[in-house]
ChimeraX commands (.cxc) that place a marker at each C-alpha (Angstrom):
marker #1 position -0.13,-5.40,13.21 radius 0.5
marker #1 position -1.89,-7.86,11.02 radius 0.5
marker #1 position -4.02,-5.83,9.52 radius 0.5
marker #1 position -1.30,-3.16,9.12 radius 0.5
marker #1 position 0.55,-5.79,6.84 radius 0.5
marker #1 position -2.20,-7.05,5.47 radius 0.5
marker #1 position -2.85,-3.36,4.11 radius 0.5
marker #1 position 0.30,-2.46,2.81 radius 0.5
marker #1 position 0.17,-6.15,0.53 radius 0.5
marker #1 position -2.77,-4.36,-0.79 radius 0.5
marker #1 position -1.35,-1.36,-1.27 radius 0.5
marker #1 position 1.85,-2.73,-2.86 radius 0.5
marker #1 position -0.22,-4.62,-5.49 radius 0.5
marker #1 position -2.36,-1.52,-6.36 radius 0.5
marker #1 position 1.13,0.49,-6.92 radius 0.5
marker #1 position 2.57,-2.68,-9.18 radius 0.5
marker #1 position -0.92,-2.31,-10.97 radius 0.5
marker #1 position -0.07,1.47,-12.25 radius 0.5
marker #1 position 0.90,2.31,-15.48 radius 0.5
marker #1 position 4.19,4.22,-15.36 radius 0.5
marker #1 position 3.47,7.79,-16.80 radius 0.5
marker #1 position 5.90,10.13,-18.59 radius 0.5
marker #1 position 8.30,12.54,-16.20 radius 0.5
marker #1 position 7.21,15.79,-16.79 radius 0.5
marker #1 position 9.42,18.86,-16.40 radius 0.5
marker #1 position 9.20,20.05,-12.51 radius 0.5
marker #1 position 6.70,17.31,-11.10 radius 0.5
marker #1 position 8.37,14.45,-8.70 radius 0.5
marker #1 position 7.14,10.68,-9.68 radius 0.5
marker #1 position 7.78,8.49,-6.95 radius 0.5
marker #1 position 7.43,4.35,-8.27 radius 0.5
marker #1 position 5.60,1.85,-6.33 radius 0.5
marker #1 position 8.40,0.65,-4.52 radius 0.5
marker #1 position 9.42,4.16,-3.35 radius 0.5
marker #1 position 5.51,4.65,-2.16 radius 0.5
marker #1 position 5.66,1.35,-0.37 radius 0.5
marker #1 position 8.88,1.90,1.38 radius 0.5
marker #1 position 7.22,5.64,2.55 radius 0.5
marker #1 position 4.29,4.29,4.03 radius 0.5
marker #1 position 6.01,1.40,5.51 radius 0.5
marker #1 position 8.07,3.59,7.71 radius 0.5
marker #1 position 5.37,5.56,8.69 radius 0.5
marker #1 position 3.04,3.15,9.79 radius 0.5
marker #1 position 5.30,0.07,11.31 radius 0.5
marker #1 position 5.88,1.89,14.41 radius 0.5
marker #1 position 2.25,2.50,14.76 radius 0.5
marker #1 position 1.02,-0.55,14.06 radius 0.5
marker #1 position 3.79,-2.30,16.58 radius 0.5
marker #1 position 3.00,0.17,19.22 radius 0.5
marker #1 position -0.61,-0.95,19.34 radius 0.5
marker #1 position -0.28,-4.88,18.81 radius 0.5
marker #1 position 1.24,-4.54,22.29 radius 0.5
marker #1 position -2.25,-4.17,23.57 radius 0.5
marker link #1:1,2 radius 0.2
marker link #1:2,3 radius 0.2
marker link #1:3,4 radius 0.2
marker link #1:4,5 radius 0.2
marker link #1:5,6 radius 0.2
marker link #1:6,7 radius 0.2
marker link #1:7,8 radius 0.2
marker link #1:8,9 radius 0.2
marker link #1:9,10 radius 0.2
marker link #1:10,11 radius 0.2
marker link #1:11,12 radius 0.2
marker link #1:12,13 radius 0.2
marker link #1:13,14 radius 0.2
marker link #1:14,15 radius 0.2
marker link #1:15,16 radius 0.2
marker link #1:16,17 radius 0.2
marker link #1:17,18 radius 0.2
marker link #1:18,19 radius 0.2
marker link #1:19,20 radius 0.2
marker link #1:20,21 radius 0.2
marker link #1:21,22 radius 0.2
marker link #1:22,23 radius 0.2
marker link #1:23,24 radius 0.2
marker link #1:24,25 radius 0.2
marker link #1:25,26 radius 0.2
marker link #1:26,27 radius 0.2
marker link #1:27,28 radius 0.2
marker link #1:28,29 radius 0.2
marker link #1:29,30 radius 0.2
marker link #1:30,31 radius 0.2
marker link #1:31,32 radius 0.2
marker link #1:32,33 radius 0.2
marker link #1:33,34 radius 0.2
marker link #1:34,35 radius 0.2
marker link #1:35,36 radius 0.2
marker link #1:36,37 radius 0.2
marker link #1:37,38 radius 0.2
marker link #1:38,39 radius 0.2
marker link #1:39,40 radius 0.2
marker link #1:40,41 radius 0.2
marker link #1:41,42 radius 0.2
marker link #1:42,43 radius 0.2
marker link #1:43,44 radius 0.2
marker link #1:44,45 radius 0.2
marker link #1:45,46 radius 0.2
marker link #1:46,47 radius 0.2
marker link #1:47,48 radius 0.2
marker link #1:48,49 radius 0.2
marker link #1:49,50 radius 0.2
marker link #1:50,51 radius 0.2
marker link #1:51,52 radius 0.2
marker link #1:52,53 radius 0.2
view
């Protein structure tokens, strides 16, 4: 789980780094904090599963 978190905090601050671009007609822009939230559900019960072990 540790490294789980430890990834996403690296993520997060990779997604905070990006410049913003322009919407474009059509095209979906999801913002760092929509990214992080994503891949946080995904992965936490993964990563809890296996720090059972």
């Amino acid at each position: 789980m540790k490294d789980t978190l430890v990834w996403l905090r690296q993520l997060k601050l990779s997604y905070q780094q990006e410049h913003q671009p322009k919407k474009l007609f059509g095209l979906i822009y999801l913002t760092p904090a929509q990214r992080f939230a994503i891949l946080k559900e995904i992965v936490y019960p993964f990563a809890e599963e296996n720090s059972g072990h």
